[in-house]
TORMIKOL-160212 format. One record per atom (N, C-alpha, C): x, z, y; residue in three letters. Coordinates in steps of 0.2 Angstrom, whole numbers, plus 5000, padded with zeros to 4 digits. Atoms other than C-alpha are relative to their C-alpha. Last residue first. Example, Ala and Ser with C-alpha at 12.3 -4.5 7.8 and 13.67 -1.06 7.14 Angstrom:
// residues 2
499649994994Ser/506850364995Ser/499650035005Ser/500450004994Ala/506250394978Ala/500450005006Ala/
//
This chain:
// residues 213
499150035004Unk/440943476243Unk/500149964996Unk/499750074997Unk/439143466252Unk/500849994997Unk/500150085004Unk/438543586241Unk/499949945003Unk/499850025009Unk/439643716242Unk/499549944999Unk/499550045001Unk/439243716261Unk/500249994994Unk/500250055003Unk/437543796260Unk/500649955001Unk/500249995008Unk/438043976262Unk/499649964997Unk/499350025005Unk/439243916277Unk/499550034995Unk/499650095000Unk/437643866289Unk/500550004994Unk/500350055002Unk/436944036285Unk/499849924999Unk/499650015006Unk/438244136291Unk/499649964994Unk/499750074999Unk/437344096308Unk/500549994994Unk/499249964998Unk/435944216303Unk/500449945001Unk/499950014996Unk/434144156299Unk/500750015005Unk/499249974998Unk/434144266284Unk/500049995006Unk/500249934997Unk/432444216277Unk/500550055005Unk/500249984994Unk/433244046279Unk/499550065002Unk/499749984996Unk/434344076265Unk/499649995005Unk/499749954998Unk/433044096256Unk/500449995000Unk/500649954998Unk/432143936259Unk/500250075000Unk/500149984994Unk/433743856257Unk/499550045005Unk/499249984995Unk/434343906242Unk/499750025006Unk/499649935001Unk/432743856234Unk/500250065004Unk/500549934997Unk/432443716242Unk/500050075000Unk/499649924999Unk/434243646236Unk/499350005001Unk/499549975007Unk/433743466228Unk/500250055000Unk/500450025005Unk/432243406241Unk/500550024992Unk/500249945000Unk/433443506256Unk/499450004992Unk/499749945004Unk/434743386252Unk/499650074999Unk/499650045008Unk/433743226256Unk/500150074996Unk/501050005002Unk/432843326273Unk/500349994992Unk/500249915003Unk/434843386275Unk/499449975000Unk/499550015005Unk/435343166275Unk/499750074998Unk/500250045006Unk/433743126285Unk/500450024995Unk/500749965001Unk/434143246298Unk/499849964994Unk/500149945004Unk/435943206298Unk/499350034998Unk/499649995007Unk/435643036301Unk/500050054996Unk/500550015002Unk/434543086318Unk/500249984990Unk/500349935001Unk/436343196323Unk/499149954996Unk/500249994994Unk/437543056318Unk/499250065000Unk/500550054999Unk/438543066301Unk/499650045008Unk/500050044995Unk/440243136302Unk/499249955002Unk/499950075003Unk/440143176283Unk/500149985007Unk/499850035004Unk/440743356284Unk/500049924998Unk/499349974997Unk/440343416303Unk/500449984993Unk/499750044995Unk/438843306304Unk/500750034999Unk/500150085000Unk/438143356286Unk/500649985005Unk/499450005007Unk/438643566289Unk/499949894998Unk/499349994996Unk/437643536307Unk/500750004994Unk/499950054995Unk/436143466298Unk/500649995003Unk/499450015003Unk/436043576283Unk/499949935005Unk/499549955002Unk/434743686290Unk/500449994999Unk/499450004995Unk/433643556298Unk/500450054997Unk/499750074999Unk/432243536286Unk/500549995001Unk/499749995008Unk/432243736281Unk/500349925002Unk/499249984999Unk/432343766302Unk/499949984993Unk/499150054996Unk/430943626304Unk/500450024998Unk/499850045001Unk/429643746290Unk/500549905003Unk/499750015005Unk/429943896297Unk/500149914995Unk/499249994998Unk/429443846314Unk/500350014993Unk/499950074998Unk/427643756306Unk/501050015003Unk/499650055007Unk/427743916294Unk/500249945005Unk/499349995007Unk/427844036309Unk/500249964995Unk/499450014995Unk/426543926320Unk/500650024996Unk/499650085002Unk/425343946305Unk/500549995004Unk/499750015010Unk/425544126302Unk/500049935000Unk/499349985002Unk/425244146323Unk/500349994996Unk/499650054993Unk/423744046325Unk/500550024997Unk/499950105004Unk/423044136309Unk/500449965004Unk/499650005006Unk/423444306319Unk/500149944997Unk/499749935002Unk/422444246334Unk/500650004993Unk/500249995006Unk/421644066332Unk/500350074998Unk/500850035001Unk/421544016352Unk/500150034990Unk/500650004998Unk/422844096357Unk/499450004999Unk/500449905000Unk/423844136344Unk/499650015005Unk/500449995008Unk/423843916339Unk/499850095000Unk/500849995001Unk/424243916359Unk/499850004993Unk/500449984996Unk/425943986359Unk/499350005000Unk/500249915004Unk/426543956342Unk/499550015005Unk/500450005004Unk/426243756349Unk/499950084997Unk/500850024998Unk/427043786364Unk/499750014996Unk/500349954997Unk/428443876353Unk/499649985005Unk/500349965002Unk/428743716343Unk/499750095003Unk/500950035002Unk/428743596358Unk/499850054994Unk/500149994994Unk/430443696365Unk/498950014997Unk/500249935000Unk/431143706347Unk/499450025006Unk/500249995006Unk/431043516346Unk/499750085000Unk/500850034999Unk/431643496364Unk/499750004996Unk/500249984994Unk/433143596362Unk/499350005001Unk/500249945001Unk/433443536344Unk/499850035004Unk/500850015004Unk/433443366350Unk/499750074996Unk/500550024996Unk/434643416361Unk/499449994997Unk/500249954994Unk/435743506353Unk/499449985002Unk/500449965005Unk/435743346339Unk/499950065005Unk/500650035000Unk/436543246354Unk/499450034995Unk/500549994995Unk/437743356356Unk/499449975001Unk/500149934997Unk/438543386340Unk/499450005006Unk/500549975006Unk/438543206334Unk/499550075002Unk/500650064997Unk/439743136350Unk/499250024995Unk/500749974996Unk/440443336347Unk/499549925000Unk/500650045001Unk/441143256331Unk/499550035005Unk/500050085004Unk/443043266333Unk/499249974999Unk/499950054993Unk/442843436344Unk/499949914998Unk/500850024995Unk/442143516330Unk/500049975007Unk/500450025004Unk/443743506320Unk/499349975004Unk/499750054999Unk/444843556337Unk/499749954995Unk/500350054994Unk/443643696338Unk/500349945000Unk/500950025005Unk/443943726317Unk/499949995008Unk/500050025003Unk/445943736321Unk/499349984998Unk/499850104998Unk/445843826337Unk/500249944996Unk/500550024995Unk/444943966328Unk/500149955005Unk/500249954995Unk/445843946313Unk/499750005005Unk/500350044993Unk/445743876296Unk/500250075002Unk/500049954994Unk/446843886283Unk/499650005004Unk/499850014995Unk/446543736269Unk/499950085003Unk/499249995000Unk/445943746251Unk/500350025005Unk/499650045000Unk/444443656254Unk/500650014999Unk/500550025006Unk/443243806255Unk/500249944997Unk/499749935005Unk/444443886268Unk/499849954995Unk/499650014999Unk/444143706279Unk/500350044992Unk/499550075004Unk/442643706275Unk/500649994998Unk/499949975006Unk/442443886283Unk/499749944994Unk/499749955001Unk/443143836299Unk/500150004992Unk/499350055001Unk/442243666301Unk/500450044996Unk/500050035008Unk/440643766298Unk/500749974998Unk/499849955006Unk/441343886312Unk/499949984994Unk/499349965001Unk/441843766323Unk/499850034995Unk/499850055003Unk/439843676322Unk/500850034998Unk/500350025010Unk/439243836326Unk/500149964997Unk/499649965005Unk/440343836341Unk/499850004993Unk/499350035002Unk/439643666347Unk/500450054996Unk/500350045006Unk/437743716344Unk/500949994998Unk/500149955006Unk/438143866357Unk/500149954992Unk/499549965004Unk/439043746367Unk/500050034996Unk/499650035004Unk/437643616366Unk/500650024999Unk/500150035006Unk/436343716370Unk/500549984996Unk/499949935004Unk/437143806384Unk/499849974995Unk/499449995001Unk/437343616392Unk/500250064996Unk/499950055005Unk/435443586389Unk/500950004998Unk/500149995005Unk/434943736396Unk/500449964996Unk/500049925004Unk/435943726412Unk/499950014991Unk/499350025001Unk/435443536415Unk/500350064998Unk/499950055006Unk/433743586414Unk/500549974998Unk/500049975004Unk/433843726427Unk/500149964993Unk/499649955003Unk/434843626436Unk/499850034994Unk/499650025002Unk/433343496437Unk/500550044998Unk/500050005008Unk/432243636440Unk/500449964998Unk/499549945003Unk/433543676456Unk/499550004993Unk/499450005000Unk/433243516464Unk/500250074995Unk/499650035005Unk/431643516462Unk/500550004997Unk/500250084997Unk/431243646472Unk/500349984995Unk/499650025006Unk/430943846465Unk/499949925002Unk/500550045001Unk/430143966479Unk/500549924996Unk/499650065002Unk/430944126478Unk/499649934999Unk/500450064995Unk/429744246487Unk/500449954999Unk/500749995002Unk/429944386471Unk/499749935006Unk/500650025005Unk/431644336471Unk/499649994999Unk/500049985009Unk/432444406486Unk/499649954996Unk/500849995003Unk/431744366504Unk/500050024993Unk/500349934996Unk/433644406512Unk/499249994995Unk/499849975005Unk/434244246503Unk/499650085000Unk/500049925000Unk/433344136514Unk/500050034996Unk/499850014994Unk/433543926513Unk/500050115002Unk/500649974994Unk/433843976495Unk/500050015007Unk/500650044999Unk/434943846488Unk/499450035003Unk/499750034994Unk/436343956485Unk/499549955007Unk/500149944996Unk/435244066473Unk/500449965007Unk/500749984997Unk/435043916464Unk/500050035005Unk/500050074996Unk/436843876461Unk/499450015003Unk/499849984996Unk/437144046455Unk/500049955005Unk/500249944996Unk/435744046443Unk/500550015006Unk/500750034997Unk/436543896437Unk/499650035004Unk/500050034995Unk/438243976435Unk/499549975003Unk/499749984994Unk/437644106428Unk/500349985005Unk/500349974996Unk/436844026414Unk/500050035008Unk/500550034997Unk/438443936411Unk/499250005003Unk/499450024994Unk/439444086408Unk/499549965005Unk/499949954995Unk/438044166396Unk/500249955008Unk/500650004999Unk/437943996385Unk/499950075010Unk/499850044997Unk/440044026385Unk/499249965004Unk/499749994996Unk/439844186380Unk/500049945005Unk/500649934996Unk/438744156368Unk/500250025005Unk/500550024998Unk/439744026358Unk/499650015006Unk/499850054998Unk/441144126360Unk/499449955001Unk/500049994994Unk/440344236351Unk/500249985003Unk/500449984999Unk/439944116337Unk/500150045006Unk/500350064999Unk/441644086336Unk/499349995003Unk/500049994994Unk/442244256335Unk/499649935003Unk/500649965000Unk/441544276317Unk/500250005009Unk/500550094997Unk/443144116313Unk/499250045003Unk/499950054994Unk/444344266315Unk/499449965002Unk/500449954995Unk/443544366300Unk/500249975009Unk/500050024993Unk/444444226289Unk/499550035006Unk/499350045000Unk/444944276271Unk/500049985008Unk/499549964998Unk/443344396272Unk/500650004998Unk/500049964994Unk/442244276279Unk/500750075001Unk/499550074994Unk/442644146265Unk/500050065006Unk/499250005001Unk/442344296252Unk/500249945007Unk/499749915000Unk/440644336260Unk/500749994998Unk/500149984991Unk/440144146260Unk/500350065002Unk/499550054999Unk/440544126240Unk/499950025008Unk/499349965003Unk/439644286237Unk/500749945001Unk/499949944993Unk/438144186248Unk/500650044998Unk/500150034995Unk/438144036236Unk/499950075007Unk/499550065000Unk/438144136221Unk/500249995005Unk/499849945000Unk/436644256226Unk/500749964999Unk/500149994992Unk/435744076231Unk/500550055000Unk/499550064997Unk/436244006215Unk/500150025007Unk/499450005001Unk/435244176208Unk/500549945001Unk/499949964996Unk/433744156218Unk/500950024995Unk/499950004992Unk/433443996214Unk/500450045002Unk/500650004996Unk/433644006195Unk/500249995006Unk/500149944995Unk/435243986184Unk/499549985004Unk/
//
């Protein structure tokens, strides 16, 4: 069987786990909600901090102390969105394993290896961060071409990293491990992974779980 038919496989396995557990699609949202939350409370810490409210925003003048929050804000949004992601792979493990999973059953999975979880966040934070600099100036200075390499340089991390969070949430390996471990698996799935990463979707963590089992 070729690429694109193990992938076609490998995604019809993924759509039947979804539609045994349409519960675990809250996860994700929940992720996003919880990102939101903490946004708003940053942004509400800020706003506390301005010796005068009355001036509004446009005369906001931003002190240390409120880009460290800002930095503390992302980093913590990062790691719940990454956290829920992590539940939902645990989720549809669990189906893919025989087991029931539910939503307090795959948080309480992803909770066992937040020490993994969160520190992988981060270095995805910071990785994505550096890679849209570099988009940025490659379009400035190289126009179009800038742009098409900046896309493969981003495409090329996410295929790296694709099977990062299914590793940590399967084998408990730590977040620089698991990069090493899906670098490994992405040199015997390409394929797969490179289309699934056309997709970039979050049901794209569970359409490389078949082959961690």
């Amino acid at each position: 069987m070729g690429y694109f038919g193990r992938s076609w496989e490998l995604g019809k396995t993924s759509w039947r786990v979804l539609r045994k557990d349409k519960e675990l699609l809250w996860l994700p949202v929940l992720g996003g909600v919880a990102a939101l939350i903490i946004a708003g409370i940053v942004f509400g810490l800020i706003a506390l901090t301005d010796d005068d409210p009355s001036t509004g925003w446009d005369d906001f003048e931003v002190s240390g102390g409120a880009v460290w929050l800002v930095i503390l804000g992302a980093i913590v949004s990062e790691i719940a969105v990454y956290f829920f992601q992590g539940a939902l792979v645990h989720g549809a493990r669990e189906r893919l394993t025989g087991g029931d999973p539910t939503v307090a059953s795959a948080i309480r999975g992803a909770w066992k290896r937040i020490g993994a979880i969160a520190p992988w966040a981060i270095v995805a934070l910071v990785v994505g961060l550096i890679i849209n600099s570099i988009q940025a100036a490659a379009r400035d200075r190289a126009g179009i071409f800038g742009a098409i390499m900046g896309s493969l340089l981003d495409l090329a991390w996410r295929a790296l990293t694709f099977l990062v969070m299914p590793v940590i949430i399967a084998e408990g390996t730590g977040a620089f491990g698991a990069i090493g471990r899906s670098k490994n698996l992405l040199r015997r799935t390409w394929g797969e992974n490179l289309v699934a990463q056309a997709g970039l979707s979050i049901v794209g963590f569970i359409l490389m779980l078949p082959g961690l089992l």
